[in-house]
C-alpha positions in Angstrom: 109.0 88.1 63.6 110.5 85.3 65.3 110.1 85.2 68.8 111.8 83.5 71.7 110.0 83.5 75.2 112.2 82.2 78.1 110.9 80.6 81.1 108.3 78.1 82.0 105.4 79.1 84.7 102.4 80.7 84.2 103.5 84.2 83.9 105.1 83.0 80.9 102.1 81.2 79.7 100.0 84.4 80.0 103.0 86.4 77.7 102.7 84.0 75.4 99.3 83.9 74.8 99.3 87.5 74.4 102.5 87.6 71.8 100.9 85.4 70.1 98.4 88.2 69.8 100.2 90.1 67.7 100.3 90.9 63.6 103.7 90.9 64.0 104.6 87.5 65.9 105.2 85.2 62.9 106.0 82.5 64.9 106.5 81.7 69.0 109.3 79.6 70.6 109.2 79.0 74.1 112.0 77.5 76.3 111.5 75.9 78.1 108.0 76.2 78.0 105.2 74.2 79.5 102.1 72.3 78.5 100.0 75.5 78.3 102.6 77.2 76.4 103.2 74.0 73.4 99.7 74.8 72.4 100.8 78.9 71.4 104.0 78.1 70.1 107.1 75.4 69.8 108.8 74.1 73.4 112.6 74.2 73.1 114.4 71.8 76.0 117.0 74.7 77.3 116.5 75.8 80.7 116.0 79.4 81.5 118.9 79.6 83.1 121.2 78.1 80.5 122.4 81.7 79.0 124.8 80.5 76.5 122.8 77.6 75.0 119.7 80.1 74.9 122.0 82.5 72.9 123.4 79.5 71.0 119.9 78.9 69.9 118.5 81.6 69.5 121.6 83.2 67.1 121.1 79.7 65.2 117.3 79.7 64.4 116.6 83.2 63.2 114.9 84.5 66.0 114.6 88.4 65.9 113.4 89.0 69.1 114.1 87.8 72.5 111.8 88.3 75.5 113.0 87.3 79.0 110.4 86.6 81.6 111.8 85.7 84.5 114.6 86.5 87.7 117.4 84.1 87.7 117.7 84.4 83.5 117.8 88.4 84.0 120.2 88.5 87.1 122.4 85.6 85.1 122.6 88.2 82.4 121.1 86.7 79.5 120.1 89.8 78.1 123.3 91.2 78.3 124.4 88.0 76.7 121.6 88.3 74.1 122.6 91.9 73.3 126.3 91.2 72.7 125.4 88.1 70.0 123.6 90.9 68.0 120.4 89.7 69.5 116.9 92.3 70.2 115.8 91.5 73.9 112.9 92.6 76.1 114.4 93.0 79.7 116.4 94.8 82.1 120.5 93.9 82.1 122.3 92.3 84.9 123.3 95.4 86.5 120.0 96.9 86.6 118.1 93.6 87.5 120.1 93.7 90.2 117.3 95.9 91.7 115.6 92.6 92.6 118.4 90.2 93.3 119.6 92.2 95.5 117.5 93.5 98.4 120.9 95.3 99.7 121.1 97.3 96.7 117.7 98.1 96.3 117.3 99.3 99.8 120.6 101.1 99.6 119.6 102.4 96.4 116.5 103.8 98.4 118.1 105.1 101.4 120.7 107.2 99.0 117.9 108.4 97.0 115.4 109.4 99.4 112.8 106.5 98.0 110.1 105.8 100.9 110.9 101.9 102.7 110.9 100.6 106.1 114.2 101.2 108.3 116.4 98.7 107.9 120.2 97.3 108.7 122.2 95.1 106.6 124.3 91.8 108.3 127.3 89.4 106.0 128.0 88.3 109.9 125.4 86.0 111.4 126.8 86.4 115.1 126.1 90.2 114.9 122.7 90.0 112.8 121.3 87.9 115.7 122.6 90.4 118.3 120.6 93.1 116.4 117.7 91.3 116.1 117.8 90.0 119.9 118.4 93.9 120.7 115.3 94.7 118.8 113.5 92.7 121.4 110.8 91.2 118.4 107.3 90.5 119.8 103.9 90.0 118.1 103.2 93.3 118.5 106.4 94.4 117.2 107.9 92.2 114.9 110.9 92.2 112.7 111.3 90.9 108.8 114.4 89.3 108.0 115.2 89.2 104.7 117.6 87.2 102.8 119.6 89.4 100.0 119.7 86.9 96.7 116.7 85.4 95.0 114.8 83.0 97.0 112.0 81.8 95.1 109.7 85.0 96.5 109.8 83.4 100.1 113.4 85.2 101.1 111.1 87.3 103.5 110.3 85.6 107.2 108.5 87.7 109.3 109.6 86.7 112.9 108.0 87.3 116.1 110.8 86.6 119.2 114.3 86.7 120.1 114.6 83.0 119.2 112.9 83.0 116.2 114.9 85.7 114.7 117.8 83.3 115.8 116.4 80.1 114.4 115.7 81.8 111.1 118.9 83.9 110.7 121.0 80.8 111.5 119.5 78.6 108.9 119.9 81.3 106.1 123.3 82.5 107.4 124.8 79.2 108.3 122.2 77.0 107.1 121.4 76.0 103.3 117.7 77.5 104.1 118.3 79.7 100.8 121.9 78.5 99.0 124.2 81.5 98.8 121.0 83.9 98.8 120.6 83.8 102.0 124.8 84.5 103.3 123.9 88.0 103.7 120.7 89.6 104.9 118.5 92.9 105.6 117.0 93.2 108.9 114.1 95.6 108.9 111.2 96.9 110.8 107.8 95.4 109.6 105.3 97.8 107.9 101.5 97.7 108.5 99.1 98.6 106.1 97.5 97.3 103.3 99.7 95.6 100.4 99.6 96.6 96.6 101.6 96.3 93.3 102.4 98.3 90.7 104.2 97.4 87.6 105.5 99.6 85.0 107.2 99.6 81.9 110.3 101.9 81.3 112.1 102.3 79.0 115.0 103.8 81.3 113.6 107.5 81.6 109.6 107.4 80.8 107.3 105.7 82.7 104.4 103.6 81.7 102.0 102.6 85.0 99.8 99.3 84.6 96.5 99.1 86.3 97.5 98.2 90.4 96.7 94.7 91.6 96.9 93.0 95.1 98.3 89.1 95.5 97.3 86.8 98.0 100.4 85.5 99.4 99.3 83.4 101.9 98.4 80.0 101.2 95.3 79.7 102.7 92.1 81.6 103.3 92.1 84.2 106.0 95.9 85.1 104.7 96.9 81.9 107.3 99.3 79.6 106.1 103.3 80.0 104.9 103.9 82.3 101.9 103.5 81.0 98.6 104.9 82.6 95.0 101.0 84.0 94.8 97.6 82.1 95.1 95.6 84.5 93.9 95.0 88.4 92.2 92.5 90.6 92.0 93.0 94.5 89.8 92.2 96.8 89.6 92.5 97.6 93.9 89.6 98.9 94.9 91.6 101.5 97.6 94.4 102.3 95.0 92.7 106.2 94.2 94.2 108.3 91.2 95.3 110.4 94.2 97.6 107.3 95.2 98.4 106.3 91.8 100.0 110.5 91.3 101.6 110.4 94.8 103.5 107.1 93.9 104.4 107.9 90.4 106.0 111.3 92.6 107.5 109.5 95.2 108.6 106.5 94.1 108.0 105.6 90.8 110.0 108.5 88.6 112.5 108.5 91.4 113.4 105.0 91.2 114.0 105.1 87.8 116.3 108.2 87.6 117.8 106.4 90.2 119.0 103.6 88.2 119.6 106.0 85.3 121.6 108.0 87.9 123.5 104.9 88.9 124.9 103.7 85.4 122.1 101.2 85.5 119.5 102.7 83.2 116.3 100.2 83.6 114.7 98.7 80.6 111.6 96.2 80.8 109.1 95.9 83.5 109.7 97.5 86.8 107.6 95.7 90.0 106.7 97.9 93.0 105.5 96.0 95.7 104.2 98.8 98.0 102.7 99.4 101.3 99.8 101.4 101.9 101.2 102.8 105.4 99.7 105.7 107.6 102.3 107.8 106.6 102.3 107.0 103.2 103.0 104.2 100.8 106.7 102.9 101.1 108.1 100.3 99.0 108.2 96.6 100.1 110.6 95.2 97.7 111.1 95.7 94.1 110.9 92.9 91.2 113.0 93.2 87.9 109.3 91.5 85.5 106.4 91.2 85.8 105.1 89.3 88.6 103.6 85.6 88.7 100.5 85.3 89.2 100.0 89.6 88.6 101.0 89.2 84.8 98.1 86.6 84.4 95.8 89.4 85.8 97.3 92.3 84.1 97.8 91.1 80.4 94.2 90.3 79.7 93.5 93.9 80.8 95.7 95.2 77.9 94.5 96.0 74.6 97.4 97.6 72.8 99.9 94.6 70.9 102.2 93.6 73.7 105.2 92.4 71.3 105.1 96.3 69.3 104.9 97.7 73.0 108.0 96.0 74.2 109.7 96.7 70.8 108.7 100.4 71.0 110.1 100.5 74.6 113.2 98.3 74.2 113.9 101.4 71.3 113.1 104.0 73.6 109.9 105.3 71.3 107.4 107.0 72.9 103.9 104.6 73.4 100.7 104.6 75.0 99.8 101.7 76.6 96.2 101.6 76.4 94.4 98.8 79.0 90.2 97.9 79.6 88.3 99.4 82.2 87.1 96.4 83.5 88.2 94.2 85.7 90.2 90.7 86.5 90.4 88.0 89.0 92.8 85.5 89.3 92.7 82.5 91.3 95.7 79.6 91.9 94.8 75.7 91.5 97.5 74.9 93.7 99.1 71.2 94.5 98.5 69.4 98.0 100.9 70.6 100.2 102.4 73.3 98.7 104.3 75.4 99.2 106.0 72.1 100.9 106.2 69.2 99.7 103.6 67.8 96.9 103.3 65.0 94.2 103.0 65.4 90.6 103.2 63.6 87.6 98.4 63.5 88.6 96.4 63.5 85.8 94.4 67.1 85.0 90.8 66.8 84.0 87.6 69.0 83.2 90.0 71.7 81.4 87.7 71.3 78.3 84.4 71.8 80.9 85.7 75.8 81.1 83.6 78.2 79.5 85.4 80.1 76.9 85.9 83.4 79.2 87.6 82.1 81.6 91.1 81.8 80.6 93.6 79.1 82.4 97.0 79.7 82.3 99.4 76.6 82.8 102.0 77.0 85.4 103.2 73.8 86.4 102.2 71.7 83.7 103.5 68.8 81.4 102.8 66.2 79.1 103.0 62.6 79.6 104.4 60.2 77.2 101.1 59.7 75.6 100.0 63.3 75.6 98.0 63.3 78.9 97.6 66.6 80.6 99.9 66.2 84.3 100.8 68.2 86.8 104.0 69.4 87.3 104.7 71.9 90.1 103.4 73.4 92.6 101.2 76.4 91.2 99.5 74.6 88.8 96.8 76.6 86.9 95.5 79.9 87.3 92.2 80.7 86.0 91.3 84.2 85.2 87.8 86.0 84.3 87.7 89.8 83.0 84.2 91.4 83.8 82.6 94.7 84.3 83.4 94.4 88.3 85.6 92.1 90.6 82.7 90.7 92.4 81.4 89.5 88.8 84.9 88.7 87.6 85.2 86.7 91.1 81.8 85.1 90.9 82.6 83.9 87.9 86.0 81.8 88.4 84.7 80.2 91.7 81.6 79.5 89.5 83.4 77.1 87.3 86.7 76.5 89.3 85.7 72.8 90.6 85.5 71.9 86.9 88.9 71.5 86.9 90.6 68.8 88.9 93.7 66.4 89.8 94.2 64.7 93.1 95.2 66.6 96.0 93.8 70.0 94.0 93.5 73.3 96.6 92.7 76.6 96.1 92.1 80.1 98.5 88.3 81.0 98.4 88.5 84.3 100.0 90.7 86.0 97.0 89.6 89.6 96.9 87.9 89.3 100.2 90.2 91.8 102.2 89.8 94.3 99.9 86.5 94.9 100.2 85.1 92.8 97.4 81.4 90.9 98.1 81.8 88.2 95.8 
C-alpha cells in the first residue's frame, strides 16, 4: 500500500517509522514531513492544514491509505474530506474530533453523561467570566484553571492564582489575540490535585483498545517550574497506574466516553487521548485529545509489537484486533530550543546524531534540511530521544547516558523526567 502520513513533528516522525514497519506499507509519503521523516519515506510540500490540496494529492498519486496525525487537520475535517474523494483514512471526523477542539463540548459531553471532571462554568462574555472568577476569590491555595475552548497549541490551559490574574489572563484570550478565535470563549473550572496520567486508546467507535499509561512532563524545566510546553519529556509505563486503576477507568470513563460519542451521532474512530487525574476521590478526566499525543506516541509506539498500519486498517473497518505491546519499558526525553516555549532561533546546525548508540531512537520534531543537506533545527521541540529497557530507571539511565552527544547551540533539556514518579534513575 501506498501511504500518506500528514503532519510534521515528532509524533509523526515516530508513526512513520513504525508504518514503515509494516509488510504491507509499499511505500511512505509524508506531508509535510520533516528531516527525520525524509529518511522513512518521500516529503510532499502541502501543509497539514491544506485539506483540499492534501485530497488533491493524495486522489492523484495512488495512495490507498491516509493516516492523519494531528489536531487542526482532524478538526479542519480532512478525513471527512478524504472519505468523501473515495479515500481510506485513519482518524476521527470533524464532528467527533470535536472532542478536543472543543473543551465546551467535551466537558458538556461529560456533564450529560455522567463522565468524572472538575466543576466547571462556561463564559462567550468576558465581562461576566471575570466576575465569576473574581467571585471565586482564586488564591494559591485555591486556584482556578481557565481554559480557552479552541485549539491552542496544548497551552489553552492557565492556571491562575488571584483576582487579577484571572482578569489579566481572561482579557487577553477574550479581548486579546492571546489565542486567535480559540480563545473568544472559555471554560472556567476548579483545579484538580493529584497526580497526572494519560491513557490513549484506539476505538474503533464501540470497542476499546487501551495502550500502556504514560505521564508527560509539561513543565519546561526541572522541578515541573517553568511555563507549559507541548511535552518535554515521558516516561510508561506509570509506576502508580495499577490494573485496579486501569479497570476502574476503562468503567468510568473510558467505555462511557465512547458510547457517548456513539450516543451523540459522533461515533469515534482513531486514537482517543485521556488526560486524567489521579484525584482522592478518583481519577477524573483533564481534557481529552482526538490522536495520539506528542511526545506520548514517541514513548508508546516502540512499545508495540503488532503491525501498526494492519491495526489501524483493522480498526478504521471495525474488525476485531488485539493489540499486543512489550512488557518493558520507555523513556522519553525532549532536546528542546533555547527559550522555548518563547521565543528561540533556528536555522543551528545539529551534530553528534551519528555518536547515538543504535538503541536509542531519536525522533525529529522540529527539524529541516539546509540547502546543502545539513541537519538544522527548526522548532521548538527539536528531538526526542527514546530508550526501551527492562525498567524505567534503565530505560532513563540510558538516554541521559548519551543525551549530550547530541548538540546545537542554545540545546536544553529537563533532567528530572520520571523523577516524580518515583523512578531512581
Amino acid at each position: 500500500m501506498n501511504i500518506l502520513l500528514v503532519g510534521g513533528g515528532g509524533r509523526e516522525h515516530a508513526l512513520a517509522w513504525k508504518l514503515t514497519q509494516s509488510k504491507r506499507c509499499t511505500k511512505l509519503y509524508c506531508a509535510p514531513g520533516n528531516a527525520g521523516m525524509a529518511r522513512l519515506g518521500e516529503c510532499v510540500p502541502i501543509k497539514a492544514t491544506d485539506v483540499d490540496a492534501l485530497v488533491a494529492w493524495a486522489s492523484q498519486n495512488g495512495i490507498e491509505y491516509v493516516v492523519v496525525a494531528s489536531d487542526d487537520p482532524l478538526a479542519l475535517g480532512l478525513v471527512d474530506a478524504c472519505q468523501a474523494a473515495g479515500l481510506r483514512a485513519f482518524g476521527p471526523t470533524k464532528a467527533a474530533a470535536e472532542i478536543e477542539w472543543s473543551k465546551i463540548f467535551a466537558k458538556n459531553l461529560m456533564k450529560k453523561y455522567g463522565i468524572p471532571t472538575a466543576a466547571y462554568e462556561v463564559f462567550t462574555d468576558c465581562d461576566a467570566a471575570v466576575a465569576y472568577a473574581a467571585a471565586q476569590a482564586p488564591s494559591p491555595e485555591k486556584p482556578l484553571v481557565i481554559k480557552a475552548d479552541g485549539l491552542a497549541v496544548g497551552k489553552g490551559a492557565v492556571i491562575v492564582h488571584s483576582a487579577e490574574a484571572a482578569e489579566d489572563t481572561l482579557r487577553g484570550m477574550m479581548e486579546g489575540e492571546r489565542f486567535g478565535g480559540a480563545g473568544k470563549q472559555v471554560v472556567i473550572e476548579e483545579y484538580m490535585t493529584g497526580r497526572e496520567v494519560t491513557a490513549l486508546c484506539f476505538t474503533d467507535g464501540k470497542t476499546v483498545y487501551p495502550m500502556p499509561a504514560s505521564r508527560d512532563h509539561k513543565r519546561a524545566l526541572d522541578g515541573d517550574e517553568g511555563l507549559n510546553t507541548g511535552g518535554m519529556g515521558v516516561i510508561t509505563p506509570v509506576p502508580d497506574y495499577t490494573p485496579e486503576l486501569a479497570e476502574r477507568c476503562m468503567r468510568e470513563i473510558f467505555r462511557p466516553t465512547v458510547d457517548a460519542m456513539r450516543s451523540e451521532g459522533r461515533p469515534f474512530c482513531g486514537v482517543l487521548y485521556f488526560e486524567l487525574m489521579l484525584t482522592a476521590d478518583g481519577p477524573k478526566v483533564i481534557e481529552y485529545n482526538a490522536r495520539f499525543g506528542d511526545p506520548e506516541a514517541q514513548a508508546l509506539l516502540p512499545l508495540l509489537e503488532s503491525d501498526l498500519l494492519e491495526l489501524v486498517i483493522a480498526i478504521g473497518e471495525g474488525t476485531p484486533v488485539t493489540p499486543v505491546w512489550s512488557d518493558g519499558a520507555c523513556a522519553c526525553v525532549v532536546l528542546a530550543s533555547g527559550g522555548y516555549p518563547g521565543g528561540y532561533r533556528t536555522g543551528l546546525p545539529i551534530t553528534g546524531l551519528d555518536a547515538l548508540p543504535p538503541d536509542i531512537l531519536p525522533f525529529h520534531a522540529g527539524t529541516a534540511f539546509d540547502k546543502d543537506g545539513n541537519l538544522m533545527t527548526n522548532g521548538g521541540r527539536v528531538l526526542a530521544l527514546c530508550a526501551v529497557k527492562k525498567t524505567l530507571s534503565e530505560a532513563l539511565r540510558h538516554v541521559y547516558a548519551h543525551i549530550d552527544a547530541v548538540r546545537f547551540d542554545g540545546a536544553f533539556y529537563r533532567r528530572d523526567i520520571g523523577k516524580s514518579s518515583g523512578v531512581i534513575v
